[in-house]
N, C-alpha and C positions, 0 to 999 in steps of 0.2 A: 522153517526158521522162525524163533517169536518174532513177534510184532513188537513186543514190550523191549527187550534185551535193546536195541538199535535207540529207541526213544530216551532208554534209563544213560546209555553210555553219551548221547548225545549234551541230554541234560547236566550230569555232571563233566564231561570236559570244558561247556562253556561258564558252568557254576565256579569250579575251580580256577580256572583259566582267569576270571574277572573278579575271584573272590579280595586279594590284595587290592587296597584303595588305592586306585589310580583317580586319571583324569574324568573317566566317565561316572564311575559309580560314586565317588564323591563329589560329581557336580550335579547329580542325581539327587544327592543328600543336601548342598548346600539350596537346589532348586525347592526341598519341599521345606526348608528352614525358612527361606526369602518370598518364596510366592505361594506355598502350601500344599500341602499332600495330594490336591489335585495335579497339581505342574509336576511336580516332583513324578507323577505315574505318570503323566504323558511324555515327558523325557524320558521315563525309562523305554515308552513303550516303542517312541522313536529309536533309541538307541537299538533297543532290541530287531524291531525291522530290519535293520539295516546288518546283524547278525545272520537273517536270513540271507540275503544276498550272498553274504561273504559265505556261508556255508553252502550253498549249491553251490557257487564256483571251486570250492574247496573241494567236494564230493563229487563236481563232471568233474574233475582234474585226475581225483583219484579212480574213478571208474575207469578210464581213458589207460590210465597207469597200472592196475590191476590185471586190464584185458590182453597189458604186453608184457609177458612173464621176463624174456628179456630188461626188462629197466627195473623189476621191484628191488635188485639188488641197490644198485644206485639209487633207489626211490630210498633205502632203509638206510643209506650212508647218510642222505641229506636230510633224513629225519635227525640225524645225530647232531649234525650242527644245527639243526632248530631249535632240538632242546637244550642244546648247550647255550645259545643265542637266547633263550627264555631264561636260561638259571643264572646267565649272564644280568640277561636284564633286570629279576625281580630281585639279584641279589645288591643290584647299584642301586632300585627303588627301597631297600632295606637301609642303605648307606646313606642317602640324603633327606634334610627334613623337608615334609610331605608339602604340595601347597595345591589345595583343590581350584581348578580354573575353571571362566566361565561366569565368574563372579558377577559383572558387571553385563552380563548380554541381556540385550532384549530383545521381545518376538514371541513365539508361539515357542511352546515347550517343549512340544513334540516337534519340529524342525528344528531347535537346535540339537534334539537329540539325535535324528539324522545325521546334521552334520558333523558334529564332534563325535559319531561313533563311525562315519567313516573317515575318518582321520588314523583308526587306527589299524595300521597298515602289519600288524602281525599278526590280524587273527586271522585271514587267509591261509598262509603258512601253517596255523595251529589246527587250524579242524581238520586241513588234508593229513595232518603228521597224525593224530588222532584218530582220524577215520581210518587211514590205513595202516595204521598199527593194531588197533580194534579188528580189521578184516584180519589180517596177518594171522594173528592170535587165536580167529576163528570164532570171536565176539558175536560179529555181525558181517552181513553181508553187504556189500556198496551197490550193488545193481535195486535196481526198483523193486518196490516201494519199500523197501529199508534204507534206502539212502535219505531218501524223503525224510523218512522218519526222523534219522538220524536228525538233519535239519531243525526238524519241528522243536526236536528235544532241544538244541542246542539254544531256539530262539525262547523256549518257558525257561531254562535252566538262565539264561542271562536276563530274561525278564524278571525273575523270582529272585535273582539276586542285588539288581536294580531295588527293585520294590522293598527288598530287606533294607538297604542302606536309604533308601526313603522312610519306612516306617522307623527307624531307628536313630532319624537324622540328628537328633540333638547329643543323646549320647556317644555315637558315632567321631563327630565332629570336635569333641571332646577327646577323645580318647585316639585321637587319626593318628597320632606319631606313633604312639606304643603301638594297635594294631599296625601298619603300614610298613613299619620295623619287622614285628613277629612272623607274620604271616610270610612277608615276603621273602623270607630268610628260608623258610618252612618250604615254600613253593619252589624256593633256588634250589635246596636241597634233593626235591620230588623230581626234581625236571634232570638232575643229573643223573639220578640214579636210574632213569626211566632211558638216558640217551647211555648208561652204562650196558643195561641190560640188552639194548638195542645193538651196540658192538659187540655183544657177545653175540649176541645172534647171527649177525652177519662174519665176526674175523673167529668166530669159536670155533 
């Protein structure tokens, strides 16, 4: 099995997954506009951590669920309303105007990137739907050390994307409604189609 394939899919599910300016990656951006591109990376780098967690528990879940061929049916039903509950989600973040939070916090930059990125309680949900729709498909594998990998990729791919809305903060912050709008319209779209294809698989 590569080594690389598990890393790449890992990287862009949580690149994509975070790519729409939410809570984190724009307070990412407004940390490197107020305390400077230093802060700004070590929020990311915090936020990112904390990716890590969520994706090992994401990946022992799926390993767990994999190893019981009885439940992948069910495991593929409730991937549907995840993605439906994502296309849900990014298409209300398309509908209301954006407001980056976090404004006003103080402390260390990298702990509030800890805490405000475990706040957010749907990327667990997203890297198991993810990783076992990838194994499914025959991507990659969920047993060791590709699950790892998988991991790894998830936490450069949200670090990298972090770091993009940091280097980019001023124009970013400028421009947050239109992107925040587009994207996320774009991402509601991706995620239905993705829980369409999913139904086929299982009611086809």
């Amino acid at each position: 099995m590569n080594y690389i394939l598990p890393l790449i899919i890992g990287f862009l599910a949580a690149f994509i997954g975070l790519l729409a300016p939410s809570m984190l990656n724009m307070t990412a951006a407004r940390t490197s506009i107020e305390k400077g591109k230093k802060a700004g990376i070590q929020f990311s780098a915090g936020a990112a951590t904390v990716v890590f967690i969520q994706g090992f528990i994401a990946v022992t879940f799926a390993k767990y669920l994999v190893a019981n061929p009885e439940i992948i049916t069910n495991l593929k039903i409730a991937a549907i309303f995840v993605l439906l509950a994502l296309a849900i989600f990014f298409f209300m973040q398309a509908r209301k105007k954006f407001k980056a939070e976090g404004e006003n916090k103080k402390g260390s930059s990298f702990f509030i990137g800890l805490g405000m990125s475990s706040l957010n309680m749907l990327a667990i949900p997203f890297f198991l739907t993810m990783a076992t729709l990838a194994e499914n498909k025959g991507w990659m594998s969920i047993e060791q050390p590709y699950a790892t990998i998988y991991v790894f990729g998830a936490v450069l791919g949200a670090f990298s994307l972090f770091v993009i809305y940091v280097s980019f903060a001023e124009m970013i912050a400028k421009k947050a409604q239109f992107i925040a709008r587009n994207i996320s319209y774009i991402l509601s779209i991706l995620f239905v189609l993705l829980a369409i294809s999913t139904a086929v698989q299982v009611f086809g």
